[in-house]
DRENKOL-446753 format. One record per residue (C-alpha): residue in three letters; x, z, y. Coordinates in steps of 0.1 Angstrom, whole numbers, plus 5000, padded with zeros to 4 digits. Layout:
# DRENKOL-446753
ALAXZY
...
END
This chain:
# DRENKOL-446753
UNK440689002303
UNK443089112276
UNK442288852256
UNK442288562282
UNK445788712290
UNK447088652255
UNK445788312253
UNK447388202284
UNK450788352272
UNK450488202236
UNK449487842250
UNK452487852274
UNK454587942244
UNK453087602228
UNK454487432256
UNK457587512259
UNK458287472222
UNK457187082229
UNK459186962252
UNK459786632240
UNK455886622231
UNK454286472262
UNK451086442244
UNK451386772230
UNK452186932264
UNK448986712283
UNK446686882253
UNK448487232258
UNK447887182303
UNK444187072291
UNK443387442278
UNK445487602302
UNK442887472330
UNK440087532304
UNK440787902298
UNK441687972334
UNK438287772342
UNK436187992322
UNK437788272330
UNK437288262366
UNK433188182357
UNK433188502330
UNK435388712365
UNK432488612389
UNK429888642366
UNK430689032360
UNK430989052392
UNK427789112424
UNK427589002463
UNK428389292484
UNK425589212506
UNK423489252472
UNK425089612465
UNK424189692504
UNK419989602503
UNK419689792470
UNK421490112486
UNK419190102515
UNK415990102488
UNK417290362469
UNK418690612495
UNK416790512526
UNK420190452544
UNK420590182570
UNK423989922570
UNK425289832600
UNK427689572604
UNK428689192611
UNK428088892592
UNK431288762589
UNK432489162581
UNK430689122548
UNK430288712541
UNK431288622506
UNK432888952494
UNK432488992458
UNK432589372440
UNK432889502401
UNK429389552387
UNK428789932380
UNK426190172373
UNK423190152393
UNK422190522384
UNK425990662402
UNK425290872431
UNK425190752468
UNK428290912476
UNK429690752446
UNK428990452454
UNK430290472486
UNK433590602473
UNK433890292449
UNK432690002473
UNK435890152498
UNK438090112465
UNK437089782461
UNK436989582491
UNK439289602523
UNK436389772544
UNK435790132558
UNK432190282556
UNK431490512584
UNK428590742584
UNK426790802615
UNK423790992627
UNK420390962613
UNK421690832578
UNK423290502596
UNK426690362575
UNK428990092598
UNK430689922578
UNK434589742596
UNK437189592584
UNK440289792583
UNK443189782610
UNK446089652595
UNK447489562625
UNK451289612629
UNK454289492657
UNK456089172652
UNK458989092676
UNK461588832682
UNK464388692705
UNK463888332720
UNK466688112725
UNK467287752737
UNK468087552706
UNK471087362729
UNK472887602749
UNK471687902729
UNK470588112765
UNK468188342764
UNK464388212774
UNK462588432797
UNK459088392808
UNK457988252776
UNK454188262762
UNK453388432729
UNK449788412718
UNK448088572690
UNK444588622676
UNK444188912699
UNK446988962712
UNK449388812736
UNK452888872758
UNK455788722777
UNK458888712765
UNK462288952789
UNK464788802807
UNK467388852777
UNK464888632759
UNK462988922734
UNK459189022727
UNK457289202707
UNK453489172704
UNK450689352678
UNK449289092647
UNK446189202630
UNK446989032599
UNK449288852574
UNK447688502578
UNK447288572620
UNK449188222637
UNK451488332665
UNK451988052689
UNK455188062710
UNK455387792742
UNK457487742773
UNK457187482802
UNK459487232789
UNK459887302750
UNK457787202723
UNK455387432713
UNK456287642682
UNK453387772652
UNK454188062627
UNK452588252609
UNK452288632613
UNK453588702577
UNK457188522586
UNK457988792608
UNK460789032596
UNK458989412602
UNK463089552603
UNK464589292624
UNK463489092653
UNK464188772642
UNK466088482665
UNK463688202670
UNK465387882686
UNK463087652706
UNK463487282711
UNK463787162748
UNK460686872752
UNK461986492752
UNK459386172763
UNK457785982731
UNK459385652747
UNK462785802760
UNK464486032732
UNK467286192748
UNK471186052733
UNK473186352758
UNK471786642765
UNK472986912791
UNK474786632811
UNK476286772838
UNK474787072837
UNK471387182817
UNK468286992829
UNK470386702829
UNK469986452800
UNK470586062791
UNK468185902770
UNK467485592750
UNK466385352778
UNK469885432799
UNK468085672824
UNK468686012834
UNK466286252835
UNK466086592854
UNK464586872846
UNK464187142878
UNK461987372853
UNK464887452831
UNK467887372854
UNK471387502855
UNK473487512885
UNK475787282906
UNK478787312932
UNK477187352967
UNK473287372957
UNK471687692956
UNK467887452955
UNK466687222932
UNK467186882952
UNK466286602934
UNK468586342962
UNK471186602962
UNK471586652923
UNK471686292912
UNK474686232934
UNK476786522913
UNK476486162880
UNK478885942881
UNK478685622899
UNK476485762927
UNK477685912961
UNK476685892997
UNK479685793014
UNK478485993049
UNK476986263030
UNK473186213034
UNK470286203012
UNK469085903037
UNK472785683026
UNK472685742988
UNK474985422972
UNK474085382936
UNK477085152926
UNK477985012956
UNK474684972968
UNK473385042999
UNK470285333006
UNK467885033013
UNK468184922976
UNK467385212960
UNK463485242948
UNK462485592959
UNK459185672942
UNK457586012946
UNK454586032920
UNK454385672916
UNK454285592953
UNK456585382971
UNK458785613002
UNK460185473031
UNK461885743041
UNK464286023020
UNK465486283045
UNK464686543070
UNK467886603099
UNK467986283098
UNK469286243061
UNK471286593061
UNK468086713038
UNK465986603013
UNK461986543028
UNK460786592987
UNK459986982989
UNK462087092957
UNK459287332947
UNK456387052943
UNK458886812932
UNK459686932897
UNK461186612874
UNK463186302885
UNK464086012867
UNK467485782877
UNK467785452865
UNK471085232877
UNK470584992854
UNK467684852821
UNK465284952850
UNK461584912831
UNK459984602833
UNK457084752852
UNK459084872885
UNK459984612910
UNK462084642940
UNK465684822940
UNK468084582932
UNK470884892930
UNK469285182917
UNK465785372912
UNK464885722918
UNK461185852904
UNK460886202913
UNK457286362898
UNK455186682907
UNK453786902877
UNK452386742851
UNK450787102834
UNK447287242847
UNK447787592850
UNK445687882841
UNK447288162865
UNK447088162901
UNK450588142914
UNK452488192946
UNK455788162963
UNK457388122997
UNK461188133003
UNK463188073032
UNK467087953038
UNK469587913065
UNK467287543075
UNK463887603067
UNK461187873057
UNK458587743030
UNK455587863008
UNK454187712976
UNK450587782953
UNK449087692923
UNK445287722926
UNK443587652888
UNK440087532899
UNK438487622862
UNK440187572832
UNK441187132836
UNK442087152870
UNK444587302891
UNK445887212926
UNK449387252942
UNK450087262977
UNK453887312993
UNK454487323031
UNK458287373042
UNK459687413082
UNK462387423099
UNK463587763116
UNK465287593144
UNK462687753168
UNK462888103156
UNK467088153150
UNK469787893152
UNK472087953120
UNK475587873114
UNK474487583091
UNK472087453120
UNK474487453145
UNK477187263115
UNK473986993110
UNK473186983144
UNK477086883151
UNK477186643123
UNK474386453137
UNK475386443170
UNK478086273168
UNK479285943190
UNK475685933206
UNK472686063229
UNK472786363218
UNK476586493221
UNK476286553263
UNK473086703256
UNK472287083260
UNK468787113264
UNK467486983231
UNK464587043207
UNK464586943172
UNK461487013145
UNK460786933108
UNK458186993080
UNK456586883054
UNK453386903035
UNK452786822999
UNK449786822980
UNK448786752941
UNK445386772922
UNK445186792884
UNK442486702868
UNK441586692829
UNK438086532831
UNK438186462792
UNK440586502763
UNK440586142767
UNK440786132807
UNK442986252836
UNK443486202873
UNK446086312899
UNK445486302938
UNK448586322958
UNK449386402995
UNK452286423015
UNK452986433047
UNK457286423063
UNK457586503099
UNK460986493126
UNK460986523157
UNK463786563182
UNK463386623219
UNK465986633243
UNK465786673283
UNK468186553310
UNK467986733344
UNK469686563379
UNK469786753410
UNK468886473434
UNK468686473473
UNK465486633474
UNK464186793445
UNK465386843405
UNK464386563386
UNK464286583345
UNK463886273322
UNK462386393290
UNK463986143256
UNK462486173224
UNK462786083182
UNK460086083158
UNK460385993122
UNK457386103097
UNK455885913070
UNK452485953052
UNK451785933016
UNK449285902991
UNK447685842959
UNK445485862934
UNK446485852895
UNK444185782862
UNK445085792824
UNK442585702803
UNK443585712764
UNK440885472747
UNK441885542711
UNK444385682687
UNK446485352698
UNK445485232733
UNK445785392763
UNK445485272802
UNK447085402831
UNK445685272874
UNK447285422905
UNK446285292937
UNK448685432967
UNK448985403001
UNK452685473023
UNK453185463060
UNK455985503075
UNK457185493116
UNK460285573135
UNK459785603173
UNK462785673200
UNK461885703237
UNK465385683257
UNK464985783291
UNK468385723306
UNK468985843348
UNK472385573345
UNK470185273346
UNK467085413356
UNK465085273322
UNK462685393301
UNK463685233268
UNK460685243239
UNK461385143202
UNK459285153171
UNK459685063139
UNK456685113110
UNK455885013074
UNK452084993057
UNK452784933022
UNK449484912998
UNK449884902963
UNK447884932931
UNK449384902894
UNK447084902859
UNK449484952830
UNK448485002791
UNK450185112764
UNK449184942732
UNK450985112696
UNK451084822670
UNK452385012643
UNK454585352640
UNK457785212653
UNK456584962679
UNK454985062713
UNK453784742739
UNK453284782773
UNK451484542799
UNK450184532834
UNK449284372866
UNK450684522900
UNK449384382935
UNK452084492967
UNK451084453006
UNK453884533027
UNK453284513065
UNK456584583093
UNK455984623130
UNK459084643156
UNK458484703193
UNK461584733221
UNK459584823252
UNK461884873287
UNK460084933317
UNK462484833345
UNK462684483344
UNK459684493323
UNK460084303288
UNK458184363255
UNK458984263224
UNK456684283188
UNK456584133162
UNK454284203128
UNK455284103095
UNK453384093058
UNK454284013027
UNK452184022994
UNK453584022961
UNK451683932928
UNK453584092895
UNK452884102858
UNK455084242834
UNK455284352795
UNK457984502775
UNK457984622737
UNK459584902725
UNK460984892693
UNK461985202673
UNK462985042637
UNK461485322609
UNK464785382587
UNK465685722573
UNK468285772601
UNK466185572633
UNK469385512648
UNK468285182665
UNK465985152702
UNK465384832717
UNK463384802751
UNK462984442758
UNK460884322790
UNK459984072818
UNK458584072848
UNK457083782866
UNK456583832909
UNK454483532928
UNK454883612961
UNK452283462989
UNK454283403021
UNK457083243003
UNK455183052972
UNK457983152950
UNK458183252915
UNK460883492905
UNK461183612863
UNK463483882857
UNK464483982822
UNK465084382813
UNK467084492784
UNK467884802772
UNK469884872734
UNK470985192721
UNK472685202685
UNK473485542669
UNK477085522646
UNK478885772629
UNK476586032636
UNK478386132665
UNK478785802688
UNK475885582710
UNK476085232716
UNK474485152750
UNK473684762759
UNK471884712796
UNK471084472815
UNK468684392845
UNK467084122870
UNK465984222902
UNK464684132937
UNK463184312968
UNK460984172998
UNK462084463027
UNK466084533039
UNK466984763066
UNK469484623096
UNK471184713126
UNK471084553160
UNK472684743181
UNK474785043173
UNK472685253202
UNK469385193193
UNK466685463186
UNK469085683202
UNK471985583177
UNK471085853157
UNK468585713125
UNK469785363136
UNK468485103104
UNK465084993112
UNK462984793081
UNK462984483084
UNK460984193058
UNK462083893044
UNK461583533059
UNK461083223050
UNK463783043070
UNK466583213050
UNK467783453078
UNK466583723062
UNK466283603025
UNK464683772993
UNK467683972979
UNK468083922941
UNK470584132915
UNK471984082882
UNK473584382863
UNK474984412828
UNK476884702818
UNK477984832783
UNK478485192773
UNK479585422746
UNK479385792744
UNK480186062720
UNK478486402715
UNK479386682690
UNK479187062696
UNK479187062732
UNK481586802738
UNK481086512757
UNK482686182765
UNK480585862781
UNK481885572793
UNK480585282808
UNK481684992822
UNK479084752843
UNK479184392862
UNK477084392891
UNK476284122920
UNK473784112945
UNK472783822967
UNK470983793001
UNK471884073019
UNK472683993058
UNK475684093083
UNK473284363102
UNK472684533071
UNK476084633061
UNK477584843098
UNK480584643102
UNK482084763134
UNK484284463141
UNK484584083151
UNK481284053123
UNK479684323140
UNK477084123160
UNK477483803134
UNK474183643119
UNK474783563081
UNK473983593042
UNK476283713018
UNK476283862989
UNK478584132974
UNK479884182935
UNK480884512918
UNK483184562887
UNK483284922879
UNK483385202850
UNK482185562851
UNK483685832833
UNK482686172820
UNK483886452803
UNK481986782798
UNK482687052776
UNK480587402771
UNK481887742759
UNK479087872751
UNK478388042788
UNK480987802799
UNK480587512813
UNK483387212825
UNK483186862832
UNK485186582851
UNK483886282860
UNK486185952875
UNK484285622887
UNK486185282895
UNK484385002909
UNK486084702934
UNK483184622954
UNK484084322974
UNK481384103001
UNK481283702998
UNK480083553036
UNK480683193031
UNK479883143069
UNK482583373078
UNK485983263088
UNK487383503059
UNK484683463036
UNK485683753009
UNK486884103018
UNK486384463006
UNK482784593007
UNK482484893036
UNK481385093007
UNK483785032986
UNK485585372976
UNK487585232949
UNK488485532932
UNK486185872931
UNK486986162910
UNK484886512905
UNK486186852886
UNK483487122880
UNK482787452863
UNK479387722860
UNK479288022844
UNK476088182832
UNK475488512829
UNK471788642817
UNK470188592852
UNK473188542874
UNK474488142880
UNK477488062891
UNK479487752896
UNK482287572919
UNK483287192923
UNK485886952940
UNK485286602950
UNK487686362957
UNK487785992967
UNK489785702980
UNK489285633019
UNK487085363028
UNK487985043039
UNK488084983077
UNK489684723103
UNK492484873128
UNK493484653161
UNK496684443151
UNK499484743156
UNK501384603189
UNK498984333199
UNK495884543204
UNK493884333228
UNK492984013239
UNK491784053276
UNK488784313270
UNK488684153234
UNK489884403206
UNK492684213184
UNK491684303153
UNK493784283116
UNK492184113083
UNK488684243078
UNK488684563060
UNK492284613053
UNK493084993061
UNK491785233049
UNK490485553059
UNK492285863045
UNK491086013016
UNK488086253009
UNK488386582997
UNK485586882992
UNK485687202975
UNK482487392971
UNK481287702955
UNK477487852952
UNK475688152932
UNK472088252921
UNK470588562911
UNK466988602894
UNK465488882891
UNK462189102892
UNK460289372913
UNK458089502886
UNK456189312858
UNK454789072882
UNK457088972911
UNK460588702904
UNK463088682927
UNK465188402933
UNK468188462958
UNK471088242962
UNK474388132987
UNK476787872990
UNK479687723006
UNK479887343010
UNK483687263020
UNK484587583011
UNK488387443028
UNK487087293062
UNK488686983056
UNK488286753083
UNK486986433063
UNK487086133085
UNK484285923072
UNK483785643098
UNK485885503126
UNK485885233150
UNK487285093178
UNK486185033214
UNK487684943252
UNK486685233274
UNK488185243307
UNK490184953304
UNK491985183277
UNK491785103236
UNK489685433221
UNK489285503186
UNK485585693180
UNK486085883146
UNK483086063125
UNK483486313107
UNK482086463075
UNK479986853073
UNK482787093082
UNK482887493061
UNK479087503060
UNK477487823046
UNK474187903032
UNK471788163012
UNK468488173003
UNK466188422990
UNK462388372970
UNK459888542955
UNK456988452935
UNK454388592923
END
């Protein structure tokens, strides 16, 4: 050894003394490797298997090894003198290898390794908004554990080389090694919050955390790791996406969301990959997506993907799960609305299956939020000379996971939406009581079934086949004229879409498909005295193929995405053949700044309408309604282009966009004008030139943002006497301000929202009337007054023991009672002129409390 040590030093010496030498130094490195070489064959060949050393102690001394294979595989000892005692021997074999020898009864030796095991801890952070992660996984060889609420954990490592794997629904999974551990400081260990291969996020925490903007223009929300917002104390998807800018509901629904002007009919609401019809329980007051089965959304208002159709303002995809869990999990919660109950059921170790049911509480207790709903709905129809009244919601969602392969998966989805309202009118008449018994129903049922296959390193295929029904039935039994007034309205829709995903090369991704649509309508009006009956059955069925290549450019910096695509729709009824071009172009610069280029085709078959302002009870008055051929009711095609730059450095945020949008086809019913045009038959279309605004800012457990959207949203109805006017929807000027604070487990936040009054028509001031005509002014040429909200809302997690989470929360939506006006017409009642104004929720209070297990 000696010797082999002072070759080594004196060849090393003959190296560096030759620098300039290359030849010299190659010789030199050649008998480096060639002493090392045969030293390491002289080292092993003075030295014995263990297992060797073992068999000839039990020859000699008639003592018996127990032990396991891998215990004692491959270990090499010192040879040494066979004549040493047994006890010697022993002694020396415990010096030599990493073992302890045990004796035992009846001259039995077990031979282990030793326990070096020793406690490595750490605090886990979010690598954005540096807040503690709770509820985190750590796994080790043998050991495991979850991480506190303030984000720390400590678990046992048996050895040096031991992997330690760290994960957390919605961050990417983190691998260290054992050794990298710090035994006299738990070390902070920052994980990375989880971002789509195809969508890399450009802002994250938008908004608020959960929120984030990516490549391809969309928005994506995360209700797994979700912050807080101004007058939401649940995680609803239709609520949330109308706190970006650009998107409100002008009557404060989920069932009137207006993605840039638009109205709620063109918005593509997909739950799962399934088409809905319907988007709200109370009548639109509610989401009808349970927030705890519905746990990712994604919002595109413009550079929609080539492979969606329909939604010529917006679309909203809102997913369940997409993890197969392990535990068996359960939750049920309840609010000032509805009580509801959740459970994750793993069915072995590649399946699991989620159910959710939610119901209202009307029956049991009518809350101060009820009663507020129950008044907001009521308004200027059936219902407000109405006391004896019954009103009913649930829902029912199911999802099935299954991995079948590593290379296959399927989804089954269920869900059933339910409302029902029930109201009864009572006359005392000359001989007896008599009672007249109205009714609403609105439900909707949904489902699907999903399947990924992944063919090879580079090809993948994705079929879901879906089916979605819809129906809205009012019975009006009315003691003034004696009728019994029946009204239906239902959608069938059948679709089934095959997409793959075909990598050509590192930076380029290409995706095809086929996608077959069968949309059937049915309306009914049914009176029984005179009797008349009215139906009519509609279906349309729409051929599409699309494609679109995604281009990531591999430079050092990858600061260029392009998402070009095209879809192609033959549609039956009509014969026609419609091409829409997507677009999608974000350009990094400066580090700090994002280009954002967007543009967009689109067209939908199905519109909702109005006929008359008291139909199914003038309560959910829109009925769906399918495009013909004879141009009444035309195919209604967009075109959007909007361009956008944003800016993003240490939690400080600036986006602005400005887009063009127009959209053609859309009919006179369809837009609620309450005026001369209110019972007109025509085609328009409407145009929208806007910009949205935001700025957010985070202090660490601070965080602030304003945002301000423009957008002069005028209609174009040729066949109209004045042919362009202001868009009913057009709130020219809407500005929010909010704030949250987080505190460990405690969320608070608070937010005002303000906008310019809509546009409506007032009688001509001193010449009201004409006979029993109204003598109305230029279409659309007052305005409401403006809007104004302030609300405020808190959450509070917490635990009873190691295994229960609580959840408990309250808010305050219009915290100031400010009587918002937010419609208004005009009507002759009693020979006398009468103004009929709606108003907006009033101070409406709520809490909530959960607990899972």
């Amino acid at each position: 050894m000696l010797l082999t040590t002072l070759i080594r030093i004196t060849i090393l010496d003959y190296i560096r003394s030759n620098n300039n030498s290359p030849k010299k130094n190659i010789l030199g490195l050649f008998f480096v490797f060639f002493v090392l070489l045969s030293n390491g064959q002289t080292s092993k060949k003075n030295k014995i298997l263990l297992t060797d050393v073992i068999a000839d102690l039990e020859n000699r001394f008639q003592y018996t090894f127990t032990f396991a294979d891998d215990t004692v595989k491959d270990i090499f000892v010192p040879s040494f003198k066979k004549k040493s005692s047994f006890d010697k021997t022993l002694e020396f074999l415990k010096q030599e290898t990493e073992l302890t020898y045990t004796k035992l009864a009846n001259n039995f030796i077990s031979i282990n390794k030793k326990d070096i095991s020793y406690i490595i801890c750490g605090k886990l952070k979010d690598k954005e908004t540096g807040l503690a992660l709770a509820d985190a996984t750590i796994q080790g060889k043998k050991s495991s554990g979850i991480s506190k609420r303030n984000g720390d954990f400590e678990i046992t490592a048996y050895s040096k080389g031991e992997t330690i794997i760290i994960g957390h629904l919605g961050y990417k999974t983190v691998y260290r090694l054992s050794s990298s551990f710090k035994s006299d400081k738990c070390a902070e260990i920052l994980l990375e919050p989880k971002t789509e291969e195809l969508t890399e996020v450009v802002l994250s925490n938008y908004i608020t955390k959960g929120i984030k903007k990516t490549t391809d223009g969309s928005f994506q929300i995360d209700f797994n790791d979700f912050g807080t917002l101004p007058g939401l104390i649940e995680s609803d998807v239709l609520q949330t996406v109308q706190a970006l800018p650009g998107i409100q509901s002008t009557d404060e629904t989920v069932s009137n969301i207006n993605i840039r002007g638009g109205t709620h009919d063109q918005n593509l609401i997909l739950w799962d990959g399934i088409k809905m019809y319907q988007s709200g329980h109370f009548f639109g007051l509610i989401s009808a997506f349970n927030p705890t089965l519905t746990r990712k959304a994604t919002l595109y208002k413009n550079g929609t993907s080539a492979e969606y159709t329909d939604g010529v303002s917006g679309t909203i995809i809102m997913n369940t799960d997409k993890e197969i869990n392990d535990k068996f999990e359960v939750s049920a919660g309840i609010n000032m609305i509805n009580a509801d109950a959740f459970t994750d059921i793993p069915l072995g170790k590649k399946s699991s299956v989620q159910l959710a049911g939610r119901k209202s509480i009307s029956d049991v207790a009518e809350t101060p939020t009820y009663r507020e709903y129950f008044k907001r709905i009521s308004q200027d129809n059936e219902l407000s000379a109405q006391e004896d009244i019954v009103f009913d919601f649930y829902d029912i969602g199911m999802r099935w996971n299954y991995n079948i392969t590593d290379k296959d998966d399927l989804r089954v989805n269920f869900l059933v939406i339910n409302n029902e309202l029930v109201f009864t009118e009572n006359i005392d008449a000359t001989t007896a009581q008599e009672s007249r018994q109205s009714s609403l129903m609105q439900n909707s049922y949904a489902g699907g079934i999903w399947y990924k296959r992944q063919w090879s390193d580079v090809f993948e295929s994705v079929l879901q086949i879906y089916e979605t029904d819809y129906e809205l039935k009012a019975i009006n039994a009315n003691f003034g004229d004696g009728q019994r007034f029946v009204q239906e309205n239902k959608v069938s829709e059948t679709g089934a879409k095959l997409s793959t995903f075909y990598d050509l090369n590192k930076g380029m991704k290409w995706l095809n498909g086929y996608q077959f649509i069968e949309t059937g309508v049915a309306t009914s009006n049914d009176i029984g005295d005179p009797t008349f009956n009215r139906k009519e059955n509609r279906v349309i069925r729409t051929h599409g193929l699309f494609s679109q290549l995604y281009y990531r450019p591999q430079t050092i910096a990858k600061t260029t995405k392009i998402n070009l695509g095209i879809r192609y729709s033959f549609n039956e009824k009509f014969n026609s053949h419609i091409i829409e071009p997507r677009l999608n172009f974000n350009q990094q610069f400066l580090k700090y700044f994002n280009l954002e280029i967007l543009g967009e085709f689109k067209h939908q078959n199905i519109s909702q309408l109005i006929d008359e302002q008291n139909d199914f009870l003038g309560i959910e008055k829109r009925r769906w309604i399918l495009s013909e051929e004879n141009k009444e009711i035309p195919i209604i095609k967009s075109k959007q282009a909007s361009l956008g730059l944003h800016y993003n450095r240490k939690g400080f945020l600036i986006s602005i966009e400005g887009y063009y949008k127009t959209v053609d086809g859309i009919t006179a019913k369809g837009q609620r004008f309450r005026n001369d045009f209110e019972f007109e038959d025509a085609v328009g279309e409407y145009t929208v030139n806007g910009v949205d605004v935001l700025v957010n800012k985070r202090f660490r457990k601070i965080n602030t943002w304003a945002s301000y959207s423009y957008a002069k949203n005028d209609y174009i109805f040729k066949d109209f006497q004045e042919d362009a006017f202001p868009n009913n929807l057009d709130a020219r000027h809407s500005l929010s301000f909010g704030t949250s604070y987080i505190l460990k487990d405690l969320k608070l936040s608070s937010g005002l929202n303000w906008s310019s009054g809509l546009p409506t028509t007032r009688p001509v001031q001193g010449n009201e009337r004409f006979g029993n005509r109204i003598n109305f002014e230029d279409v659309n040429s007052s305005r409401l007054d403006d809007y104004f909200r302030l609300d405020i809302s808190a959450t509070y997690d917490f635990r009873f023991g190691k295994k229960v989470f609580a959840h408990a929360g309250v808010s305050v939506w219009n915290i100031t009672n400010n009587q918002n006006v937010i419609n208004n017409y005009y009507r002759i009642s009693e020979n006398s002129l009468e103004e009929i104004q709606e108003e907006s929720l009033g101070l409406t209070p709520n809490a909530t409390f959960r607990v899972s297990f």
